[in-house]
C-alpha positions in Angstrom: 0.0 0.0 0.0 1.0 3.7 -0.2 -0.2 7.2 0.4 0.2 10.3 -1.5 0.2 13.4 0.7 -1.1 17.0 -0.6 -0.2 20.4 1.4 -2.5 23.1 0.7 -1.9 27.1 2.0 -4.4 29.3 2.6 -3.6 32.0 4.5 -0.7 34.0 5.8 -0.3 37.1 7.6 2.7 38.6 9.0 2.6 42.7 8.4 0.3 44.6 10.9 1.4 48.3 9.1 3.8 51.0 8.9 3.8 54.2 10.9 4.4 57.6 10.1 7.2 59.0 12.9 7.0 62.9 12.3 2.9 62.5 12.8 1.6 62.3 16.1 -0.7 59.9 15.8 1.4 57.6 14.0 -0.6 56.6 11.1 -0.2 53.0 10.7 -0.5 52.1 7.4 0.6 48.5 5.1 3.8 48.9 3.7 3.4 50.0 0.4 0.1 52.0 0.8 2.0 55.4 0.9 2.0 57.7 -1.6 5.3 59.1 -3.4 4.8 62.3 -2.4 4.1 61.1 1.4 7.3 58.9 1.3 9.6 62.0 0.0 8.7 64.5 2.1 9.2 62.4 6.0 12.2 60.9 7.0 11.4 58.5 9.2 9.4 55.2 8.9 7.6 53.0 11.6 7.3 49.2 10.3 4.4 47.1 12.7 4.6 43.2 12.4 3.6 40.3 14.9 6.5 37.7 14.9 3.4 35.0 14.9 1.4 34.6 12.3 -1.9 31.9 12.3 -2.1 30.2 8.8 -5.0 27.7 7.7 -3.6 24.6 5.4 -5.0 21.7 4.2 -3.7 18.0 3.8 -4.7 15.5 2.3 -3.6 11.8 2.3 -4.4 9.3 -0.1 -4.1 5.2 0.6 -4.3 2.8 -2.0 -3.9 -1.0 -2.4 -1.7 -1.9 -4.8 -1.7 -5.2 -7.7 0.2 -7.4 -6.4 1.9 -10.5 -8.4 3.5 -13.7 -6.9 4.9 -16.7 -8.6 5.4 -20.3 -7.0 6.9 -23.3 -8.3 4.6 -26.3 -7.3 6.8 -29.1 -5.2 6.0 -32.0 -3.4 7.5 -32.5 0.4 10.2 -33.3 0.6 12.3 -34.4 3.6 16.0 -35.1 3.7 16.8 -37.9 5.2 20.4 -39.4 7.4 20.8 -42.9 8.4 24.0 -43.7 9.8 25.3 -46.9 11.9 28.6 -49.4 11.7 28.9 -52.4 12.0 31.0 -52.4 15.4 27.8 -51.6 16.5 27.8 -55.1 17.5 28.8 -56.1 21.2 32.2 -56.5 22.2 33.8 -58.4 24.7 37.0 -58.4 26.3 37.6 -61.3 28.5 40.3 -62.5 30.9 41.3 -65.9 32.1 43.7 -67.5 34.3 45.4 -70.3 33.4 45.7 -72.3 36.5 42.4 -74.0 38.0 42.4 -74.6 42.1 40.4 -77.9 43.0 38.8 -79.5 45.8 36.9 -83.1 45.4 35.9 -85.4 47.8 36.5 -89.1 46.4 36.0 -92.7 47.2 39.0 -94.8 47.5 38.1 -98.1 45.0 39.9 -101.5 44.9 40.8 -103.5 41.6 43.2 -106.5 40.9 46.1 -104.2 40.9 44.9 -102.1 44.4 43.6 -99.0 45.9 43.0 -96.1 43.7 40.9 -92.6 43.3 40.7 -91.0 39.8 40.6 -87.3 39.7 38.2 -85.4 37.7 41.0 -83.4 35.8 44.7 -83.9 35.4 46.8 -82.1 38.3 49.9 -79.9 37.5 52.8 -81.7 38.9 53.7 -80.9 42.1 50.6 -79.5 43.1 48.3 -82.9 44.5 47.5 -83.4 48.2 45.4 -86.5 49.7 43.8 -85.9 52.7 42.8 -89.0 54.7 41.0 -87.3 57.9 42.3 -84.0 57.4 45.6 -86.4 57.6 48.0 -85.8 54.8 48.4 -89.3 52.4 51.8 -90.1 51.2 52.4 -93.0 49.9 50.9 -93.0 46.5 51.6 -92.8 42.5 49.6 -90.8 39.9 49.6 -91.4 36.1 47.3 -89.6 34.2 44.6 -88.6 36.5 44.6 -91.9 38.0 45.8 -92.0 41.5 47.2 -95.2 43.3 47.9 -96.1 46.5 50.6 -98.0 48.7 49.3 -101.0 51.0 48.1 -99.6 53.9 48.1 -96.0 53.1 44.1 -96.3 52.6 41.7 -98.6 52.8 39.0 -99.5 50.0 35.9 -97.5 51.0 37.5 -94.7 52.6 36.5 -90.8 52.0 39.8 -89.0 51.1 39.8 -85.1 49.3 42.1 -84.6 46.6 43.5 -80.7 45.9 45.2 -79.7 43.5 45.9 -77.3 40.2 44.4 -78.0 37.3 46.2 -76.4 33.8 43.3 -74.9 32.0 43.6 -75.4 27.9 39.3 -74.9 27.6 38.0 -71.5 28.1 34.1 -71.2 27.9 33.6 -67.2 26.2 30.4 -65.4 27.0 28.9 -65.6 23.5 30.1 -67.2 20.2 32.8 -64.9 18.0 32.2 -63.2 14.9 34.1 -64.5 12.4 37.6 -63.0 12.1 36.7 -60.7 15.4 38.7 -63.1 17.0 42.1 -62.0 18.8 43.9 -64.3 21.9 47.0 -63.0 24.0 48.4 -64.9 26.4 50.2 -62.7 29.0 50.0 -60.2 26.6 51.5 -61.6 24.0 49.1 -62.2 20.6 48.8 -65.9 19.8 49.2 -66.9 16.0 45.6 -68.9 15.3 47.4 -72.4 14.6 48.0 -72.3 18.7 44.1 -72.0 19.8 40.8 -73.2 18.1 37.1 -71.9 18.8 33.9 -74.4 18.6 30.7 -72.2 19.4 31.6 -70.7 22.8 34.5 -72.7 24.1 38.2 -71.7 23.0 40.2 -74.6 23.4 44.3 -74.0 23.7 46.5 -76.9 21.9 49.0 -76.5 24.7 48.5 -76.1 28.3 49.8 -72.7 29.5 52.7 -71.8 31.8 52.0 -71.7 35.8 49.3 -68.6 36.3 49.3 -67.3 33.0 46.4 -64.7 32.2 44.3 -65.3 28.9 43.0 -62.3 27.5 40.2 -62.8 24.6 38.8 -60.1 22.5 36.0 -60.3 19.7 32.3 -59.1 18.9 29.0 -61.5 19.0 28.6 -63.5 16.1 25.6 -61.3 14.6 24.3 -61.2 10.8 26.2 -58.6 9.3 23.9 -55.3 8.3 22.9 -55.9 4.8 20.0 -53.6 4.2 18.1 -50.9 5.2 14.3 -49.9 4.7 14.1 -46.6 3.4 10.7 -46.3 2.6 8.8 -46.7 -0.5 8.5 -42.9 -0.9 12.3 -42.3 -0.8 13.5 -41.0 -4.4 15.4 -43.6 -5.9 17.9 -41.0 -7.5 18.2 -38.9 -4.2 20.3 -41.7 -2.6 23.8 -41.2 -1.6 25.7 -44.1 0.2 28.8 -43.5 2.0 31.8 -46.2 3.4 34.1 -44.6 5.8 33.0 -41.0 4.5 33.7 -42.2 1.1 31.4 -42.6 -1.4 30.1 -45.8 -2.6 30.2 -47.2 -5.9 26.7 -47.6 -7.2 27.5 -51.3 -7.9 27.7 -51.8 -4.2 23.7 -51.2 -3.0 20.9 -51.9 -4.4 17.7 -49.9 -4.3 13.5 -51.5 -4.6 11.4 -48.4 -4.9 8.3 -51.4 -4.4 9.6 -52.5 -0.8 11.8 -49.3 -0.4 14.2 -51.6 0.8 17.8 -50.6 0.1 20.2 -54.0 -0.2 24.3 -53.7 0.3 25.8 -55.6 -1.9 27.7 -57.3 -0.3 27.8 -55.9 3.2 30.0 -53.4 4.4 32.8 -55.0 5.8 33.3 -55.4 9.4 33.8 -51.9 11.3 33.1 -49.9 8.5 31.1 -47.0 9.0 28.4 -46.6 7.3 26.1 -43.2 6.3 23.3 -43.3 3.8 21.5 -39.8 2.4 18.2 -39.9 0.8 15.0 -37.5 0.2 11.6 -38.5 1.2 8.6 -37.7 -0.7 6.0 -36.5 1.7 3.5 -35.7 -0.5 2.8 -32.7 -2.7 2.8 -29.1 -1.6 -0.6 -27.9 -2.0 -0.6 -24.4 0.7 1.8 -21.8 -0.2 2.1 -18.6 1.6 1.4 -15.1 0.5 3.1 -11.9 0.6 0.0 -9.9 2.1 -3.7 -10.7 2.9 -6.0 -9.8 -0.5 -8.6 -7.6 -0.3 -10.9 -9.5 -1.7 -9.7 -13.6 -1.5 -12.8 -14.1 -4.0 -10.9 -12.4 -6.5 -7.3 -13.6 -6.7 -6.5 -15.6 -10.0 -4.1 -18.1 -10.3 -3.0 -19.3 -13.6 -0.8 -21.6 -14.9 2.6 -19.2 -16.2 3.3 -21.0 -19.4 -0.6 -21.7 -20.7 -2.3 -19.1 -18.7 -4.7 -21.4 -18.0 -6.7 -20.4 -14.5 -6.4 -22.5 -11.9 -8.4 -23.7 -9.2 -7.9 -22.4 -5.4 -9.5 -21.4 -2.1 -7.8 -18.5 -0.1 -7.9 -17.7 3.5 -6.0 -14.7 5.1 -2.5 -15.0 3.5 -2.6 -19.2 2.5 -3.5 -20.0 -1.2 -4.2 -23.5 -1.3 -4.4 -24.8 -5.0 -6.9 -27.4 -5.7 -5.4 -31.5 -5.9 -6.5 -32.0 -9.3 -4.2 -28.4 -10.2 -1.5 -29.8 -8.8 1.3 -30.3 -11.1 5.0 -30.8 -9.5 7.6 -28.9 -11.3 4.8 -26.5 -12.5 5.3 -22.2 -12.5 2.2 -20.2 -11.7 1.7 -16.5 -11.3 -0.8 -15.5 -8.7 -2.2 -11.7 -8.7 -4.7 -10.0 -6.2 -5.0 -6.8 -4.6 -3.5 -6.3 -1.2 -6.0 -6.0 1.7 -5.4 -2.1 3.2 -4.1 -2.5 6.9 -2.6 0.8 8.1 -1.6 0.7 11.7 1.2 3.2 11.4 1.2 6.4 12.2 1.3 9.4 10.1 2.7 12.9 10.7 1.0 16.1 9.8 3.3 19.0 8.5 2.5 21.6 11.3 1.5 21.0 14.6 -2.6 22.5 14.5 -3.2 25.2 16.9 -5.9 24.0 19.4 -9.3 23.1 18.6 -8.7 24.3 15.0 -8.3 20.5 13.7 -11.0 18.7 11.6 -11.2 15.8 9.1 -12.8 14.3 6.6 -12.5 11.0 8.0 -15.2 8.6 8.1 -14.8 5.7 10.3 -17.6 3.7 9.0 -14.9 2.6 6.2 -13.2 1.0 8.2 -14.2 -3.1 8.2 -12.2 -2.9 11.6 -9.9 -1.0 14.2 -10.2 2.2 16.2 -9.9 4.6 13.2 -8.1 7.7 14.5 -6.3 8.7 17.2 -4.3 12.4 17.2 -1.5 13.7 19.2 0.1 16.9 18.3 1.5 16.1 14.6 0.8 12.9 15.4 -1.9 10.6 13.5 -2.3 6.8 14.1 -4.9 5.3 11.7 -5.8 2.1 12.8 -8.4 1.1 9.7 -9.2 -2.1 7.5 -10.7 -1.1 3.8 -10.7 -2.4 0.7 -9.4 1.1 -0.1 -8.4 3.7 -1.9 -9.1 5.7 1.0 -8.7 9.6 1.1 -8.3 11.3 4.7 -8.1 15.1 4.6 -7.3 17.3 7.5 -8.2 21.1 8.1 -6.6 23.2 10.7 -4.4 26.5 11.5 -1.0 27.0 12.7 0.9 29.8 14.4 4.5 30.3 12.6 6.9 32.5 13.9 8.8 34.5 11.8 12.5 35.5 12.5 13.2 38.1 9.9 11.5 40.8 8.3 12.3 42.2 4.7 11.8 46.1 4.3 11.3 46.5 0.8 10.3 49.9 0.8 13.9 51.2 1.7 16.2 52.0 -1.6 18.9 52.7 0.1 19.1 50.9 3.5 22.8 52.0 5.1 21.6 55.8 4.1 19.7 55.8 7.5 19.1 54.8 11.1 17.9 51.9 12.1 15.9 51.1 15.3 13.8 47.8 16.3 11.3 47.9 19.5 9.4 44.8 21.1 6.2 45.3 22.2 7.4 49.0 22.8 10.6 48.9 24.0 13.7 49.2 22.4 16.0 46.6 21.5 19.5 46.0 20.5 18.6 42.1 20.1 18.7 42.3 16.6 21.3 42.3 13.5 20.5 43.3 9.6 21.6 42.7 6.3 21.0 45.2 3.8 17.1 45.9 4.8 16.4 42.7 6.1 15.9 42.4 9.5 16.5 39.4 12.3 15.6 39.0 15.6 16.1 35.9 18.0 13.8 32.5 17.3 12.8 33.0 20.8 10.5 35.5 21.1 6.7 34.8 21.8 4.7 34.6 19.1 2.5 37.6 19.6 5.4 39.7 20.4 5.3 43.2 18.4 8.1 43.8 16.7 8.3 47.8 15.2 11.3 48.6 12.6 12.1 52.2 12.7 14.0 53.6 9.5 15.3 57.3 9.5 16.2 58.3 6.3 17.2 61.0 3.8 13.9 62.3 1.3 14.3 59.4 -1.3 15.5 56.7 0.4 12.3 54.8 0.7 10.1 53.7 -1.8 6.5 52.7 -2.6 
């Protein structure tokens, strides 16, 4: 919208007269009115003004809406999409063993053709067996394997001895089964090579029993399918995809992509611990609401047409959203959209004097207005606060006082042939400067201060 804004002056009055200083009643007369003969034959003039002077103006301001033209580009949603994951995402497990296993059993001395004898559960490191016999140490017996015998007389068949010892662990039982090639086995922190150990499910066996308290350490991941595919969505656009190993792109040969299913298929899958990112752009559906620069005057009569064909298109508006009609929509497709702007002012405007008081009337008619509080004045100040359709005119009436700070003397030919002398409101002043036969006197004086110019002169000096 905009406004046009028209000053208009009608009045203006500054000179109250001149007066006559050789006559004793001082003739006051409007500069100019004297005769020749009067001016040549005095010498001295009076001059009469009032530095305020009350003019009446007019102004006028005029609002209009304005054409305006939009043009949109119909699209469908669309969303862009991240998926990222690796597969290390897949648990880990870090695991520590001892190699030495302490033992307790309790076992029941048996009797063959060849004697007495216990048979332990697992083979004890050398060195480390003791038989107890009530809580009485054992010693006369011979151990091969895990079989245990005993001399004549040491036991007897039936008897309740406990056997400790250390056992040399070679089978380790691991939390979960290990992913293939995840596997990695240090013994006292020194890496194994993989001809040394062997894995079935969860158990890692050792092909050699380790040294005396040796710690097993054993790192992999769950055994877990490999990430081969992702679903995307049956929406996604194909083309949109971007798939990224390590923060490299893929080749294209390395995914595949069902826009049926919207199921997207590494082929194969990313390697173990490779990271993996995938980019795509979901079609949400198409665009059919598009926002407009400014509310139309009348949403009835906004056209939309297509900007190639010109064909008119359908659409419903409400306040600033054009929606176009489903069977208008067309992605990819340029229309123009024209309607007049709905006239809002809530802005103030300024009038080019401040109105003296109670002199201030308008033209204004509130009834206009669809909505808001019309007007409201303060000063120079005016807020309109008004909905129309428009064009709307507001005019304004009112007087001003002005106050003047010089005074031009026109009558006077010669003005340095003479004295000059300025009075307010009667008394003399030397408040005051000139050039040639204009006078100035200070911007602060009242406004219906009287200011009198005296010039004395020689016969000739001041003219009609």
């Amino acid at each position: 919208m905009k406004y046009h804004i028209v000053t208009a002056l009608v009045a203006l009055s500054f000179v109250l007269g001149c007066k006559d200083a050789q006559r004793a009643d001082l003739d006051r007369r409007t500069v100019g009115q004297a005769s020749d003969a009067d001016l040549s034959a005095r010498s001295a003039f009076e001059f009469l003004f009032r530095v305020g002077g009350q003019t009446t103006t007019e102004e006028s301001f005029t609002i209009e809406n304005t054409i305006k033209e939009q043009s949109f580009t119909l699209i469908s949603n669309l969303a862009q999409q991240e998926i990222s994951f690796s597969q290390v995402d897949r648990k880990a497990f870090n695991e520590t063993f001892t190699s030495n296993e302490s033992i307790e059993e309790n076992l029941t001395v048996l009797a063959n053709g060849t004697g007495l004898f216990v048979d332990l559960t697992k083979p004890a490191r050398a060195g480390t067996l003791t038989i107890l016999l009530n809580d009485s140490p054992v010693t006369g017996y011979t151990i091969t394997n895990q079989r245990v015998m005993f001399e004549a007389g040491s036991v007897a068949a039936g008897n309740s001895v406990v056997a400790r010892y250390d056992h040399s662990i070679t089978d380790y039982i691991l939390m979960a089964p290990p992913a293939t090639d995840t596997l990695r086995v240090s013994l006292n922190s020194q890496a194994l090579s993989q001809d040394l150990y062997a894995v079935s499910g969860q158990t890692l066996s050792l092909v050699s029993p380790p040294s005396v308290n040796a710690t097993l350490t054993v790192q992999y991941r769950r055994d877990e399918p490999m990430v081969s595919r992702q679903n995307l969505g049956s929406s996604t656009l194909q083309k949109s995809i971007q798939v990224f190993y390590n923060d490299a792109p893929a080749a294209p040969d390395l995914f595949q992509f069902s826009q049926e299913t919207g199921i997207l298929e590494f082929v194969p899958p990313p390697g173990d611990g490779t990271k993996v990112q995938i980019n795509y752009i979901l079609n949400e559906g198409d665009q059919l609401a598009y926002s407009l620069a400014s509310a139309p005057s009348s949403p009835s009569q906004v056209i939309v047409k297509d900007a190639q064909s010109q064909e008119l298109l359908s659409h419903s508006v409400v306040d600033r959203t054009l929606t176009i009609a489903a069977d208008s929509f067309l992605a990819g497709r340029e229309i123009i959209v024209q309607y007049k702007d709905e006239i809002d002012i809530t802005e103030g405007l300024t009038l080019s004097r401040e109105p003296d008081a109670g002199s201030l009337r308008t033209d204004f008619d509130p009834s206009r207005c669809r909505s808001g509080n019309g007007l409201a004045i303060s000063k120079r100040s005016v807020m309109v606060d008004c909905e129309t359709d428009g064009p709307l005119e507001i005019r304004f009436f009112y007087t001003f006082t002005q106050n003047r700070t010089q005074f031009a003397i026109n009558s006077v030919t010669n003005p340095n042939a003479g004295i000059w002398e300025v009075y307010y409101d009667g008394q003399k002043t030397h408040d005051w400067r000139r050039e040639n036969n204009v006078i100035f006197v200070p911007a602060t004086l009242d406004s219906a201060t009287e200011v009198l110019i005296r010039f004395i002169a020689n016969p000739g000096t001041v003219k009609n």
